[in-house]
VOGU-3710 file (C-alpha; in Angstrom, 3 decimals, decimal comma):
1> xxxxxxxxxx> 93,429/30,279/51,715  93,377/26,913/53,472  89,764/25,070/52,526  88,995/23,571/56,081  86,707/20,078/56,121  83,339/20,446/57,219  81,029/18,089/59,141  78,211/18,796/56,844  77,114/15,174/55,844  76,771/14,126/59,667
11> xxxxxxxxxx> 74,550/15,849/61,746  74,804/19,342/63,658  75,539/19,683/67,613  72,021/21,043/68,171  70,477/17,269/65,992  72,180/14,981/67,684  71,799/16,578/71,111  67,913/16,901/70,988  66,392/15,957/73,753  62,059/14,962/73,672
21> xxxxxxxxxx> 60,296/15,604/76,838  58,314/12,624/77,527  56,819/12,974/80,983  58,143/15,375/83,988  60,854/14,235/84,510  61,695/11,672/81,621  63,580/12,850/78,220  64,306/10,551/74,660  67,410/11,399/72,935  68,862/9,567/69,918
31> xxxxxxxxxx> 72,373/9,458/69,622  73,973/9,327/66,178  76,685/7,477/64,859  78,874/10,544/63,821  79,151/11,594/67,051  80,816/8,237/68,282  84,757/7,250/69,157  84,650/4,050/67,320  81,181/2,743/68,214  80,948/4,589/71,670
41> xxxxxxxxxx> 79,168/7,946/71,219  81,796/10,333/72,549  82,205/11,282/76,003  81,805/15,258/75,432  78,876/14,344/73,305  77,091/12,788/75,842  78,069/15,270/78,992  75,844/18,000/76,285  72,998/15,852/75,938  73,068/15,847/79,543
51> xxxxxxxxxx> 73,160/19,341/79,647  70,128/19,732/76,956  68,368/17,708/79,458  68,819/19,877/82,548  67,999/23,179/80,771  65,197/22,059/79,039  64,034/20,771/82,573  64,731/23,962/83,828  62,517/25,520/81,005  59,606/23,305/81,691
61> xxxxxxxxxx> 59,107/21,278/84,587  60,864/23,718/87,166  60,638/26,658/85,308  59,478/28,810/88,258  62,641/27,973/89,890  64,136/30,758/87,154  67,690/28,996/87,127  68,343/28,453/83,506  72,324/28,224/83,854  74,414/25,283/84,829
71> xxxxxxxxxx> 77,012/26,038/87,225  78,362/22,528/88,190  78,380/18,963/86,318  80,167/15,691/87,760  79,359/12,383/85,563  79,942/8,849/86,302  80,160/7,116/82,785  79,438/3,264/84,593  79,408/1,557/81,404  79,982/1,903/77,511
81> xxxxxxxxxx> 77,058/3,994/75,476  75,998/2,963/72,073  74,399/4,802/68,847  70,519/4,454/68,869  67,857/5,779/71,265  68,503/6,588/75,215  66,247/7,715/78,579  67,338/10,419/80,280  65,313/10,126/83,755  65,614/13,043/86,099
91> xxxxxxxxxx> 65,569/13,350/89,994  65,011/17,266/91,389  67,999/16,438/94,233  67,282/19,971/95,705  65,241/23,192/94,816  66,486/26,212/96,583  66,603/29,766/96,343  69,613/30,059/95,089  70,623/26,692/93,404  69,119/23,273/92,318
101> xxxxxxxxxx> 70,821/20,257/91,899  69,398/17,733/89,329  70,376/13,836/89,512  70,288/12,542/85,964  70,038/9,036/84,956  71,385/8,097/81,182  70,084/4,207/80,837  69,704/2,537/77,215  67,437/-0,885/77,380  68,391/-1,904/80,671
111> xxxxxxxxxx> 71,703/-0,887/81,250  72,352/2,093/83,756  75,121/3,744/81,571  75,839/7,068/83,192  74,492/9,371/85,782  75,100/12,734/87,381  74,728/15,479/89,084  73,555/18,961/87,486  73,629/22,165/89,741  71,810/24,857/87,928
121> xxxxxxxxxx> 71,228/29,116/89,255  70,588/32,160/87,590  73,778/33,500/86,824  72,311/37,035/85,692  70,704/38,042/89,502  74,073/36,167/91,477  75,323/37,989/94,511  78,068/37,672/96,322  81,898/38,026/96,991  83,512/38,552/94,684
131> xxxxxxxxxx> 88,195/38,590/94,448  89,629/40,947/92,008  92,349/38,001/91,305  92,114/35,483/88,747  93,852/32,179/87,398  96,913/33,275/85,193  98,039/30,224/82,919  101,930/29,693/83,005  103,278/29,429/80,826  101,399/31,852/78,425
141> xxxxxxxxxx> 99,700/31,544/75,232  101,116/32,947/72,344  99,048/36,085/71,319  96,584/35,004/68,549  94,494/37,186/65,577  90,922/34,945/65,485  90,918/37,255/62,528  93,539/35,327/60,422  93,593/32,068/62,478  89,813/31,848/60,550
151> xxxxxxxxxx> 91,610/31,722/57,426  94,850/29,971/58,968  97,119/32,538/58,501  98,230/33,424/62,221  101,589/33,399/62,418  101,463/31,330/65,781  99,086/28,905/65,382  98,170/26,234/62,402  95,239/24,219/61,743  95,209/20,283/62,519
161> xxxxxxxxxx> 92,609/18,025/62,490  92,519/15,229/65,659  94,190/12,047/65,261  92,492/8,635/63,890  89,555/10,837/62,460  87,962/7,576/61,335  87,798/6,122/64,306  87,238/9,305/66,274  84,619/10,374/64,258  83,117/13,014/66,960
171> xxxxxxxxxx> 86,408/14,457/66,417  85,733/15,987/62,585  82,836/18,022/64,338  85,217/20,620/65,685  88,195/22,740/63,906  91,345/22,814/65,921  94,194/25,142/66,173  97,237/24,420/67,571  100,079/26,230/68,120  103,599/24,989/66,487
181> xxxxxxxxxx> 105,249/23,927/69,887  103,568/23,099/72,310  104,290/24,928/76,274  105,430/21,259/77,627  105,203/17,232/76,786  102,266/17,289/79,005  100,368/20,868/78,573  98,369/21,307/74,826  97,070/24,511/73,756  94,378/25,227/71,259
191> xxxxxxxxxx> 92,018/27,284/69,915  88,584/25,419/68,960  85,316/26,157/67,243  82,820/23,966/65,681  82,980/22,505/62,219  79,112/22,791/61,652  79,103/26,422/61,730  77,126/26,768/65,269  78,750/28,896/68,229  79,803/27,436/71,627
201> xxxxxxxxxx> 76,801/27,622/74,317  76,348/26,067/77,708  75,230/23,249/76,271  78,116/22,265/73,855  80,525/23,617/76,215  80,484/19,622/77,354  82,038/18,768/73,987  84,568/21,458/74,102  85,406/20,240/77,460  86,257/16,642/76,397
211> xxxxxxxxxx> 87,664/17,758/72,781  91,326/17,896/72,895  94,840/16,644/71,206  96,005/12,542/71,991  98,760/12,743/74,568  102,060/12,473/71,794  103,234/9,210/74,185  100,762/7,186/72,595  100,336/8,537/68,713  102,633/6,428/66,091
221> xxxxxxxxxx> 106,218/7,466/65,227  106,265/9,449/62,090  108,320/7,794/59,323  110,079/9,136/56,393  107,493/8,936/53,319  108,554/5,739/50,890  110,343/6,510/47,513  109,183/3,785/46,120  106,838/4,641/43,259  104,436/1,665/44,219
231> xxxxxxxxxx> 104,176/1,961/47,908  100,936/3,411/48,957  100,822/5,486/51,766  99,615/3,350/55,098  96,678/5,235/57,410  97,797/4,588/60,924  94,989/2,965/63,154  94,314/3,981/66,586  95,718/1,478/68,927  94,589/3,076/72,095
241> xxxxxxxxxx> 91,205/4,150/73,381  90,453/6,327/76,253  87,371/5,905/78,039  86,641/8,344/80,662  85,253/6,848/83,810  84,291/10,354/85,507  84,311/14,224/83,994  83,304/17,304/86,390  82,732/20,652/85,162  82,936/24,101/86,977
251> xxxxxxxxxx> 81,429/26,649/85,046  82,717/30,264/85,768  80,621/32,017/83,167  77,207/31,603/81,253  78,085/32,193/77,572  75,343/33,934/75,784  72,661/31,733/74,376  73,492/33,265/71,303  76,822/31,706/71,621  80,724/32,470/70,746
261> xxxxxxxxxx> 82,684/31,082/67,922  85,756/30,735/69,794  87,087/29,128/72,857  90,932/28,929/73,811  91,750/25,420/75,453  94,339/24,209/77,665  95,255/20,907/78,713  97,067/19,500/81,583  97,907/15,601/82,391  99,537/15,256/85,827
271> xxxxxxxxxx> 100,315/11,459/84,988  99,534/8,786/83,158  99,902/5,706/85,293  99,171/1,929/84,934  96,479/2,581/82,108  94,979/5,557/84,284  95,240/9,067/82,916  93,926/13,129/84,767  93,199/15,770/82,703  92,548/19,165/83,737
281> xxxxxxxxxx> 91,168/21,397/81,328  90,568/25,189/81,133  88,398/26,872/78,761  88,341/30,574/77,939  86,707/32,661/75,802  87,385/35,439/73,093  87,883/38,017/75,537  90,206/35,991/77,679  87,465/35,819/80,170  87,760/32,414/82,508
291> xxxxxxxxxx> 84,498/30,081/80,913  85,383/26,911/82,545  87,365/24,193/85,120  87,184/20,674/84,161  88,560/17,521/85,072  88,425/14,077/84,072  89,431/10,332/84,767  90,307/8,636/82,376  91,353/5,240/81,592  94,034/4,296/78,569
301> xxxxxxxxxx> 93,170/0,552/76,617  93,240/-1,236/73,661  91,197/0,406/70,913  89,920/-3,333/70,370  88,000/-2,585/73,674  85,874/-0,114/72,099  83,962/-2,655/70,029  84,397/-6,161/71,579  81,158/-7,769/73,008  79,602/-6,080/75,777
311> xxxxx> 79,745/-7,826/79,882  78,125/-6,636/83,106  81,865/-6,145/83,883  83,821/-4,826/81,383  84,117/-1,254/79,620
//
């Protein structure tokens, strides 16, 4: 059996994403370096930490609202985050009977770095309409066994790790399945669970959301191996960087705070044009169940971006 790498020397989802309360509505978090795209903390990262926020919100301050699930997320990342401590400061939008909406502030000295909007219910006591029709993906999956894709013997599917892992550290936190060919240049299937052994809740359904193969157009050209008995083989660095300016999440269906090991994945880029890229994502679970819609913005740069001195303009 395939031994898979772990992300046991760098710390779990459930560490890095811990949130202090520090008044009503103000929350510390620390965000660590092994959870970072070159020295940005990555953007799936942060869109959980800004979930762990708004539940534990919802579990304290405006607990007798009773609406412990998110149900919507839209994020405006303004300007690059950075490894060390953050503020979290939190605006109650609108309490209603039904649903709340949260505006969350992510700052870090004095920078403003992203905000959003949170909608939480209770998904549990919803009511409503409901159609008997649901999103079909074309074209379809293969069929999978999670059974032997744990020990990577499904026949359709093999286990990868993400491009550049170096430099996309938050990247060795998750294990990745993939299936041989791809449906299309621009649609990417996988299967996905965490690499430090916890299950996929609410919460780090923000990571999942943002955790995904590089677009082939812009990974290097495979060359033919060297027979040259003192060549050494080269590690490709990543040349591009993509930085996502805004990332929206629908969610269909609470996953149980116990949480699920798997989630199935599918990716969709309409175009990539003049450095700009959309990405529409939908996430599903064991049972084939819709979990979530999400889309992003995102831009496409130099990776030399991702660590040059900081402006009030630039990325």
């Amino acid at each position: 059996m395939m031994s898979l790498p772990s992300s046991n020397i760098g710390s779990s989802f459930a560490d890095a994403t811990k949130v202090q309360q520090l008044t009503s509505h103000t929350y510390s978090a620390n965000f660590p370096d092994d959870w970072c795209i070159g020295s940005v903390p990555h953007g799936g990262f942060i869109t959980g930490v800004f979930l762990q926020v708004s539940a534990l919100h919802f579990r304290t301050t405006l607990s007798a609202q009773n609406q412990p699930n998110p149900i919507t997320l839209h994020l405006e990342f303004l300007r690059r985050t950075e490894a060390g401590p953050a503020l979290f400061t939190v605006q109650d939008t609108k309490l209603g009977r039904q649903t709340s909406v949260l505006h969350i502030t992510l700052s870090q000295g004095d920078r403003v770095e992203v905000v959003g909007y949170i909608t939480h219910s209770n998904t549990t006591t919803e009511e409503g309409v409901s159609s008997p029709h649901t999103h079909v993906l074309h074209p379809a999956p293969l069929p999978v066994s999670l059974s032997l894709l744990k020990t990577v013997n499904d026949p359709n599917y093999h286990y990868e790790g993400m491009a550049f892992p170096n430099f996309r550290k938050a990247s060795t936190k998750a294990h990745t399945y993939f299936p041989h060919t791809q449906p299309a240049p621009n649609i990417s299937d996988e299967w996905i669970r965490l690499s430090t052994g916890e299950f996929w809740t609410d919460e780090s359904l923000g990571y999942a959301c943002d955790m995904f193969s590089l677009p082939t157009d812009f990974l290097p050209a495979i060359t033919a191996p060297s027979t040259s008995s003192e060549s050494k083989p080269t590690i490709p660095s990543a040349k591009y960087w993509f930085p996502t300016l805004c990332l929206n999440i629908d969610f269909k269906k609470s996953l149980p705070p116990t949480g699920i090991e798997w989630l199935f994945i599918r990716v969709e880029r309409k175009q990539t044009r003049n450095g700009r890229m959309d990405i529409e994502l939908t996430a599903w679970d064991e049972e084939g169940e819709l979990v979530a819609i999400s889309h992003h913005v995102a831009l496409v740069v130099g990776s030399e971006r991702n660590t040059s001195a900081r402006s009030s303009s630039k990325i």
